[in-house]
C-alpha positions as CSV (number, residue, x, y, z in Angstrom):
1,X,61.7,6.1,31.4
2,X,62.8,9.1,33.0
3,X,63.0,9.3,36.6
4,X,63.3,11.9,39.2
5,X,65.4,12.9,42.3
6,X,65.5,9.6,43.9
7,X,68.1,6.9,43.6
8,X,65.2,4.2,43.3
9,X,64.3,4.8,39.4
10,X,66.8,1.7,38.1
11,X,64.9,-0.5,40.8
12,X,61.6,0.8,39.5
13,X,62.3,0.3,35.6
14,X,63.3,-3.2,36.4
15,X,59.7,-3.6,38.3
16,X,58.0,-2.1,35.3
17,X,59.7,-4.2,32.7
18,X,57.9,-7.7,34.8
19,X,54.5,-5.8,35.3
20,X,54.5,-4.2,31.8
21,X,55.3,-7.5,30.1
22,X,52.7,-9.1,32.5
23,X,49.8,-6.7,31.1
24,X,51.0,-7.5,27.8
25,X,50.2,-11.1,28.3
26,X,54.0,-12.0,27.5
27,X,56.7,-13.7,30.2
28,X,59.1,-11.4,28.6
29,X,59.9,-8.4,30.6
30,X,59.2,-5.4,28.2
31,X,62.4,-3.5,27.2
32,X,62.5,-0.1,29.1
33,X,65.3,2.6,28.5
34,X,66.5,4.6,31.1
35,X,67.3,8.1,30.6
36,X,70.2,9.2,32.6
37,X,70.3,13.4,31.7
38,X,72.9,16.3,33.2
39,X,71.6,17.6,35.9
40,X,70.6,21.6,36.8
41,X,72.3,24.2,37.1
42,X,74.8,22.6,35.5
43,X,72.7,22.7,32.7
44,X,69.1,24.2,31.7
45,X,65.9,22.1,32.3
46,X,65.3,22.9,28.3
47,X,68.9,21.3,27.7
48,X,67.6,18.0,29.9
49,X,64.2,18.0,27.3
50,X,66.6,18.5,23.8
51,X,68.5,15.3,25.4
52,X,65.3,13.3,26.1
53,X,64.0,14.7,22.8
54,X,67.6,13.3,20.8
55,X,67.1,9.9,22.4
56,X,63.1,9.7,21.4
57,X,64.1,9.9,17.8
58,X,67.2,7.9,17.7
59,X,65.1,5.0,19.6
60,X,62.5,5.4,17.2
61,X,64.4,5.2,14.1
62,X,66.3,2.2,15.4
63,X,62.8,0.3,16.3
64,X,62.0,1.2,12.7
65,X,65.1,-0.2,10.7
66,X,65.1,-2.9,13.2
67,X,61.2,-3.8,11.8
68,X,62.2,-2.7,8.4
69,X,65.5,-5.8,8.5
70,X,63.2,-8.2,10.4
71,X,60.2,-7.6,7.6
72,X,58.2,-6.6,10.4
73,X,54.3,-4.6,8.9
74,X,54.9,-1.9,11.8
75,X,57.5,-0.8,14.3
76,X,57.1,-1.3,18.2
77,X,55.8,1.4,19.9
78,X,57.2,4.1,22.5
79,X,55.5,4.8,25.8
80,X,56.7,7.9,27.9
81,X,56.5,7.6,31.8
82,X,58.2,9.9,34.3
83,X,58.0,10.1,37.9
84,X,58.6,13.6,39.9
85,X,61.1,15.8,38.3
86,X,61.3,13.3,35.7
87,X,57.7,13.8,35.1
88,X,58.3,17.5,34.4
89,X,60.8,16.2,31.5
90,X,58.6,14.0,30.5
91,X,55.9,16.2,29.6
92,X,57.7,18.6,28.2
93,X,59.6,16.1,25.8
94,X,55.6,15.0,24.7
95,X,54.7,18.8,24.5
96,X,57.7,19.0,21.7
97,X,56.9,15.9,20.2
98,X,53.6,17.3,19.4
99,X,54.7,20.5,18.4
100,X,56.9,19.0,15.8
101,X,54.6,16.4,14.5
102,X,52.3,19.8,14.0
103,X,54.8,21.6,12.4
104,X,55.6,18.8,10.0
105,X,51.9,18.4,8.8
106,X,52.9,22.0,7.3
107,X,56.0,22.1,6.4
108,X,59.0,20.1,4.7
109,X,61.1,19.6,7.7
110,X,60.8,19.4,11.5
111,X,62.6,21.2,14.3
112,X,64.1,18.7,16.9
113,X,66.3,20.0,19.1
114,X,67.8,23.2,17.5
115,X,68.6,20.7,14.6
116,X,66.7,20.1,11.2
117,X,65.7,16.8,9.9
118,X,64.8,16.0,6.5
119,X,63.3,12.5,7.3
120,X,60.3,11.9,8.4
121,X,59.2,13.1,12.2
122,X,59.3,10.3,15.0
123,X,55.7,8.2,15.5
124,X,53.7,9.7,18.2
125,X,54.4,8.1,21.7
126,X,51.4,5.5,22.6
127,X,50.9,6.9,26.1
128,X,52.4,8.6,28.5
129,X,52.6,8.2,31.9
130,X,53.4,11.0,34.9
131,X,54.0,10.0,38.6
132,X,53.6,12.5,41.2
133,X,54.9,14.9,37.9
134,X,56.6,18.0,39.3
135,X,55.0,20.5,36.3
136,X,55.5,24.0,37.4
137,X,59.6,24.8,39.0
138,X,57.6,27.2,41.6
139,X,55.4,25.1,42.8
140,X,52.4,27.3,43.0
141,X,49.9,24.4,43.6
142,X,47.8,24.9,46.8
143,X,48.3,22.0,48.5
144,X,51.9,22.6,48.6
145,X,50.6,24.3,51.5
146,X,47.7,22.3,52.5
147,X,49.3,19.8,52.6
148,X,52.5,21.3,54.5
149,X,51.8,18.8,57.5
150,X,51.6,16.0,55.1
151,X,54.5,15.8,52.9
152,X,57.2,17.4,54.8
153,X,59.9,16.2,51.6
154,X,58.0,18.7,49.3
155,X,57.2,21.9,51.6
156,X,57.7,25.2,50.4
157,X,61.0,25.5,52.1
158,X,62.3,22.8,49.4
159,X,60.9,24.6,46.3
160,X,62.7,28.2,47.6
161,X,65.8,26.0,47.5
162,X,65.0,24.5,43.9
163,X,63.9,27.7,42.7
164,X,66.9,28.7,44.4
165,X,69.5,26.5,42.8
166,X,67.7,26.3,39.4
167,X,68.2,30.3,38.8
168,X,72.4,29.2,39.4
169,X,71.6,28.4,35.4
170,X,71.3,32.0,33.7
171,X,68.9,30.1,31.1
172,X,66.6,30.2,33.8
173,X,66.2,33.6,34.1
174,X,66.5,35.4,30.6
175,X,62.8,35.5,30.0
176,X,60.7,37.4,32.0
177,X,58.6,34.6,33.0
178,X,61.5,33.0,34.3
179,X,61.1,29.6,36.1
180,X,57.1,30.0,34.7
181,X,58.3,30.3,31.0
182,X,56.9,26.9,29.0
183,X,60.3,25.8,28.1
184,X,61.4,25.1,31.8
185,X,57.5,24.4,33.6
186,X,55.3,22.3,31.3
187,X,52.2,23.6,33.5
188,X,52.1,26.5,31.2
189,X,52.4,24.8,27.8
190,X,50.4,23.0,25.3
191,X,48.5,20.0,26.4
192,X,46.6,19.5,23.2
193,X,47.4,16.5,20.9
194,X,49.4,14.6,23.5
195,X,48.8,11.0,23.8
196,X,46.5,8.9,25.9
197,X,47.8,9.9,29.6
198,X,47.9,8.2,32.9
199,X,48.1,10.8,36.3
200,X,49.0,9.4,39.3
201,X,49.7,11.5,42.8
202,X,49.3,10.8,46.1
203,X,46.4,13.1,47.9
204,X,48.4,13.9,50.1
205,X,51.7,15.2,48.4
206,X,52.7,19.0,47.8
207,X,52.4,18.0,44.1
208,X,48.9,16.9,44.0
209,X,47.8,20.1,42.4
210,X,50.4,19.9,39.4
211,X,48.9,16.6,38.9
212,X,44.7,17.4,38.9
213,X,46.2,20.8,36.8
214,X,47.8,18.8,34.1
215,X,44.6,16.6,34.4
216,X,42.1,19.1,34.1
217,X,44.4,20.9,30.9
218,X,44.2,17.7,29.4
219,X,40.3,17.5,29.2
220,X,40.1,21.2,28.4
221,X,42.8,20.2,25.0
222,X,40.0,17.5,24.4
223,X,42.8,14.7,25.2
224,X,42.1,11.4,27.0
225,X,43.8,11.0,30.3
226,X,42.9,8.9,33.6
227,X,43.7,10.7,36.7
228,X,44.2,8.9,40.0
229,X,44.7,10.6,42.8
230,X,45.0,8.0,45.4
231,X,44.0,8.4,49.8
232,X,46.9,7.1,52.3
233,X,49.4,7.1,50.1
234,X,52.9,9.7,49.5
235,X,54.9,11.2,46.4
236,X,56.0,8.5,43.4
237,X,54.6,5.5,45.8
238,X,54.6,3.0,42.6
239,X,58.0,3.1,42.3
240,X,57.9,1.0,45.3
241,X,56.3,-1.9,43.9
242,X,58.9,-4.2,44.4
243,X,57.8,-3.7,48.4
244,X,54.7,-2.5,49.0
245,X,51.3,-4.5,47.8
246,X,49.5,-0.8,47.6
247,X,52.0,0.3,45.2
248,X,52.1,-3.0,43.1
249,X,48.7,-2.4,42.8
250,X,48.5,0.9,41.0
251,X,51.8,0.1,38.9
252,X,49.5,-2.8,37.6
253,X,46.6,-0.3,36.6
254,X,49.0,1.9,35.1
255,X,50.6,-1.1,33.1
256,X,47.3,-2.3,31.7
257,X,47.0,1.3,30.4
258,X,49.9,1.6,28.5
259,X,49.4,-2.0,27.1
260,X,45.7,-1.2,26.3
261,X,47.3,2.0,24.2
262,X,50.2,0.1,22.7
263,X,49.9,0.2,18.7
């Protein structure tokens, strides 16, 4: 799990763990790792992806030896989920992981995080889940500012301040795309060969349009995704499932999904 801005993600995870297990049709809470990265400018968004990238594999191979001790036939599986900024990691981390596991079907070794690997590449995640994902640094989305009077946490005002911050990093600007490149906003990357993905955003957030964006480039990959954009609602509302029956609701829908897609 790989949360956002907010200080509510360790609440959340815990709230997952119950509903996740739930779907799963076990009493056991399902074990969830939270992903605690440096933050920008202190370092680059791409340095915050190479992190979640180093602990994908390292869970994975310990899931695998752990199967391999216990005699198990296969591994547990990995499910991605990430909720605002953490949402933007969290596609790009699956965007790499696909790129690798391409790369490997043609070549010897694979490229994970400016390192190579001669073992096998990681298993593909299950599913993965965004949350009111913030995709693109700039924030070019229309209802950023249709929806101005709406969401007045994410206005454009607060992206000029990102963007403002984020170019502190030189990383961030030594391309000419810049903030746009693929490394830094996953709205302009690969969305083919990702997993089975779950959209969520509130109709009413800045971010909507990241969300129906990544959505639509999902069908156009020929991917499968479900994309709910839910009415009266606001930005990463099932992280509050602990509180509000709306919210519970949708982190429920969301859990069955992943469970449906675990291997």
């Amino acid at each position: 799990y790989i949360g956002g801005g907010a200080a509510t993600y360790h609440i959340f995870g815990g709230t997952l763990a119950k509903v996740l297990g739930h779907a799963m049709g076990s009493s056991t809470p399902v074990p969830i790792l939270s992903l605690a990265y440096p933050l920008a400018p202190d370092v680059a968004i791409s340095e915050q992806v190479e992190l979640a990238e180093r602990t994908y594999v390292w869970l994975a191979r310990v899931l695998r030896d752990g199967a391999s001790a216990a005699r198990a036939p296969t591994a547990p599986s990995i499910a991605i989920i990430g909720d605002s900024a953490g949402g933007g990691i969290a596609a790009l981390l699956s965007q790499r992981l696909a790129a690798a596991a391409t790369a490997a079907a043609t070549a010897t070794t694979w490229h994970v995080a400016a390192e190579r690997d001669e073992g096998p590449p990681p298993p593909a995640p299950s599913s993965l889940v965004l949350l009111s994902p913030a995709l693109e640094i700039r924030a070019s989305g229309g209802t950023v500012t249709t929806n101005r009077l709406r969401d007045v946490l994410l206005s454009n005002a607060t992206f000029r301040l990102l963007h403002a911050v984020l170019e502190l990093n030189p990383k961030h600007t030594q391309t000419p795309e810049r903030l746009f490149s693929p490394a830094f906003s996953a709205l302009h990357g690969s969305w083919a060969e990702l997993p089975p993905t779950y959209v969520w955003a509130a109709e009413a957030e800045g971010l909507a349009d990241d969300a129906t964006r990544a959505a639509e480039a999902i069908r156009r990959a020929g991917g499968t995704v479900v994309e709910e954009l839910a009415s009266f609602s606001f930005h990463e509302a099932p992280v509050w499932a602990h509180v509000m029956p709306e919210a519970a609701a949708a982190l429920k829908r969301i859990a069955r999904f992943m469970a449906e897609n675990a291997k």
